[in-house]
DRENDO-1510 file (C-alpha; in Angstrom, 1 decimal, always signed):
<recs>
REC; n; res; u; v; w
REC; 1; UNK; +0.0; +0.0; +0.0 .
REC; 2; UNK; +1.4; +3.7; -1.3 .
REC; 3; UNK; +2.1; +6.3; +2.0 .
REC; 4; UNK; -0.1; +9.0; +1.0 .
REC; 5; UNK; +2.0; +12.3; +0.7 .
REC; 6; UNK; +2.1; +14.9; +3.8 .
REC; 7; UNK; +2.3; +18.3; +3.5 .
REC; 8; UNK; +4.6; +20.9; +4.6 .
REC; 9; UNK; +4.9; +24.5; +5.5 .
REC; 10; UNK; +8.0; +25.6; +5.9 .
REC; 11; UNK; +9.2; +29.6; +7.7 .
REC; 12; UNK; +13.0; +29.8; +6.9 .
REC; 13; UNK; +14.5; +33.3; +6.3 .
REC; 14; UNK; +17.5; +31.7; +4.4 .
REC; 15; UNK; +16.5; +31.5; +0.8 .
REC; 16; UNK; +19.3; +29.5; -0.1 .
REC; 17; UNK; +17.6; +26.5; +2.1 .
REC; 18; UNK; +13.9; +27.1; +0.5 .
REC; 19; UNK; +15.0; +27.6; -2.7 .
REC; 20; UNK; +17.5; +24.0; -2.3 .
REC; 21; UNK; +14.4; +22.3; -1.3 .
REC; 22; UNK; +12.4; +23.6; -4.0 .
REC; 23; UNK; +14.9; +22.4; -6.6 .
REC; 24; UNK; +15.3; +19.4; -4.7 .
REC; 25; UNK; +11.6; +18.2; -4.0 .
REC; 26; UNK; +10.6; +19.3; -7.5 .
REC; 27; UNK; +13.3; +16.8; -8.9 .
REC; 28; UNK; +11.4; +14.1; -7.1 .
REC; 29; UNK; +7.5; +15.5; -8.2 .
REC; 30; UNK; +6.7; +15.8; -4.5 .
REC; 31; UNK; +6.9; +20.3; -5.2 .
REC; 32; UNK; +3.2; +20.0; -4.7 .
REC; 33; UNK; +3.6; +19.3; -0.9 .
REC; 34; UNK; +5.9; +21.6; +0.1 .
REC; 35; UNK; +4.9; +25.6; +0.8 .
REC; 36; UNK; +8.2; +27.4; +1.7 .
REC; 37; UNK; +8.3; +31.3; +3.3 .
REC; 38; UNK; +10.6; +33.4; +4.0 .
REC; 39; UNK; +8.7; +35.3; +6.9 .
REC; 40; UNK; +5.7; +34.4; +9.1 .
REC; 41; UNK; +3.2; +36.8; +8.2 .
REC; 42; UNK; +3.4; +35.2; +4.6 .
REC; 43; UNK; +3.2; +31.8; +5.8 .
REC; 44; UNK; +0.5; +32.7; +7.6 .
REC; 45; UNK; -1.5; +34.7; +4.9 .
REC; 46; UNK; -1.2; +31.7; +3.0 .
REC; 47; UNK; -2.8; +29.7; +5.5 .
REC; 48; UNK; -5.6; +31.5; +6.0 .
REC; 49; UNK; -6.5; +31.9; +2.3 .
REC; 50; UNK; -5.2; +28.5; +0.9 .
REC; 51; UNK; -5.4; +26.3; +3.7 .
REC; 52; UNK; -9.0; +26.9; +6.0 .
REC; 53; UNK; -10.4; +28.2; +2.9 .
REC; 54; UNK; -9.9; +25.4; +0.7 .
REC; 55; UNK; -10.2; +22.9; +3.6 .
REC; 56; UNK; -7.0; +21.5; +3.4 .
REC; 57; UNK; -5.3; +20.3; +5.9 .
REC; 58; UNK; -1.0; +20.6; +7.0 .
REC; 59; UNK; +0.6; +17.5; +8.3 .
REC; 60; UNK; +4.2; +20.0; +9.5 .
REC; 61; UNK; +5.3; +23.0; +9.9 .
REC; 62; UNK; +8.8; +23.6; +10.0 .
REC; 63; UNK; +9.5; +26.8; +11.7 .
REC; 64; UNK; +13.3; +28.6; +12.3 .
REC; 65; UNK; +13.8; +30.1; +15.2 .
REC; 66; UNK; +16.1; +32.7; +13.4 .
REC; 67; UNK; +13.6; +33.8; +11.4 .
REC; 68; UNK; +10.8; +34.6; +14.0 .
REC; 69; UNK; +13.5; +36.6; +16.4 .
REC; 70; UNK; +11.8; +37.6; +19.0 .
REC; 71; UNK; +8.2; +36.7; +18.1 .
REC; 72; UNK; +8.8; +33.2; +18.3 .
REC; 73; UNK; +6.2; +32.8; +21.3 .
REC; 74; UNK; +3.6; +34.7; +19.7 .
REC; 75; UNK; +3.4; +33.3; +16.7 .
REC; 76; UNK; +3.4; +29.8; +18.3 .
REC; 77; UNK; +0.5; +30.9; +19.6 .
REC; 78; UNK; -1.1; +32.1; +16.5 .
REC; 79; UNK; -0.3; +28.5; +15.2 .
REC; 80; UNK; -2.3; +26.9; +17.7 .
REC; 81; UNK; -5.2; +28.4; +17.0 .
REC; 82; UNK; -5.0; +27.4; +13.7 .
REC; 83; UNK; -4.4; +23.2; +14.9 .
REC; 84; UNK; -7.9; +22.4; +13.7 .
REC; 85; UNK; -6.1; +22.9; +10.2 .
REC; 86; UNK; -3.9; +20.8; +10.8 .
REC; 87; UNK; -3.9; +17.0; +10.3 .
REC; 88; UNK; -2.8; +16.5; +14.1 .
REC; 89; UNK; -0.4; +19.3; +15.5 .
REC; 90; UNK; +3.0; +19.1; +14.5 .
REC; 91; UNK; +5.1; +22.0; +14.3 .
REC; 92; UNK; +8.9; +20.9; +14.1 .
REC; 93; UNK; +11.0; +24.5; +15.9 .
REC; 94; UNK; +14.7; +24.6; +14.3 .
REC; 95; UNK; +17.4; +26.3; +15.8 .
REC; 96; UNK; +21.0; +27.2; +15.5 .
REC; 97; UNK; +21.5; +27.1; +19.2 .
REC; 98; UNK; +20.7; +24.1; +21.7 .
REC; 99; UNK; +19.3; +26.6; +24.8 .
REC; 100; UNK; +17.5; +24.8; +27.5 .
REC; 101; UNK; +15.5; +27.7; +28.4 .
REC; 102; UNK; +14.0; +28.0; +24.4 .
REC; 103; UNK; +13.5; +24.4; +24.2 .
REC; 104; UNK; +11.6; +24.8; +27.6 .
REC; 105; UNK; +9.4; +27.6; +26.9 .
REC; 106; UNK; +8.8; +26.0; +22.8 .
REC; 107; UNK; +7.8; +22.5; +24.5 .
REC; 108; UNK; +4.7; +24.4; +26.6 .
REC; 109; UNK; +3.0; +24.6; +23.3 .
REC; 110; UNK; +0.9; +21.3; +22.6 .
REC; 111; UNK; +1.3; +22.0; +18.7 .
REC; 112; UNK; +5.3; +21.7; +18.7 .
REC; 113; UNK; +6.5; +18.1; +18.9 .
REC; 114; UNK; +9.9; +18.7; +18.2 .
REC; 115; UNK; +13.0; +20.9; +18.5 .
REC; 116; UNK; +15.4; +20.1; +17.0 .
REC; 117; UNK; +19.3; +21.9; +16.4 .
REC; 118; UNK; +20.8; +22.6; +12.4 .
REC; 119; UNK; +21.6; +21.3; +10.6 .
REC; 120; UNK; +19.1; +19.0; +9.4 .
REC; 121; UNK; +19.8; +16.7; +7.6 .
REC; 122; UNK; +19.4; +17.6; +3.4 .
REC; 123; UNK; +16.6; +14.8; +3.1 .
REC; 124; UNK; +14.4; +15.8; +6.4 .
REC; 125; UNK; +11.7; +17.5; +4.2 .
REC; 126; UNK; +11.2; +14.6; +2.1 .
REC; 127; UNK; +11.4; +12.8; +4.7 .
REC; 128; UNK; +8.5; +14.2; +6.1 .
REC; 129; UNK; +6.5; +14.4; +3.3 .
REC; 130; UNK; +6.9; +10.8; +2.1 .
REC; 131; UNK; +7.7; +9.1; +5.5 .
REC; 132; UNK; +10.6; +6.9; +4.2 .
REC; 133; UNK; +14.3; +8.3; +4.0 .
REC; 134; UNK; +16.4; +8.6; +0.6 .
</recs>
């Protein structure tokens, strides 16, 4: 039996990364289940007018710390009011730095499952979205 796809949102302020994994996950025809942003309010207009519009649902999102700065909290908690939308909540926090106390306050959200320190590894995305590894 075929894994159906997942989908996955992805906030990363380094375009280098999106754009890699654009490339990458369009090689493989699996472009159609990845939605990469460079900043949150994007991400998050797209959400509203793509996503609970067209009742679709996310399986991840994938969100860097580095990008969000400071309003890493809030916007956590804009992203659990949206976990209805979501298949089950699963927001993935990446970080540059292992700090106890962000990994603490991060984990208090019921949406984030994971949080994890870069650098992933090139295949995680696709791994994600197709559940097997390259």
């Amino acid at each position: 039996m075929k894994q159906k796809k997942k989908n996955v949102l992805c906030i990363d302020s380094d375009p280098n990364f999106l754009n890699h994994q654009q490339k990458t996950l369009s090689d493989k025809n699996l472009e159609h289940c990845f939605f990469g942003f460079n900043d949150f309010w994007g991400a998050y207009h797209f959400l509203e007018k793509q996503i609970i519009t067209q009742n679709e649902k996310l399986h991840y999102i994938l969100l860097d710390e580095k990008s969000m700065g400071r309003q890493l909290l809030s916007s956590l908690e804009k992203i659990s009011s949206l976990k209805n939308y979501m298949k089950k909540p699963e927001v993935i926090v990446c970080t540059c730095e292992n700090n106890n106390d962000l990994r603490n306050k991060v984990m208090q959200f019921s949406v984030v499952s994971s949080f994890l320190v870069k650098p992933l590894p090139h295949n995680y995305i696709e791994f994600l979205i197709t559940g097997q590894s390259a």
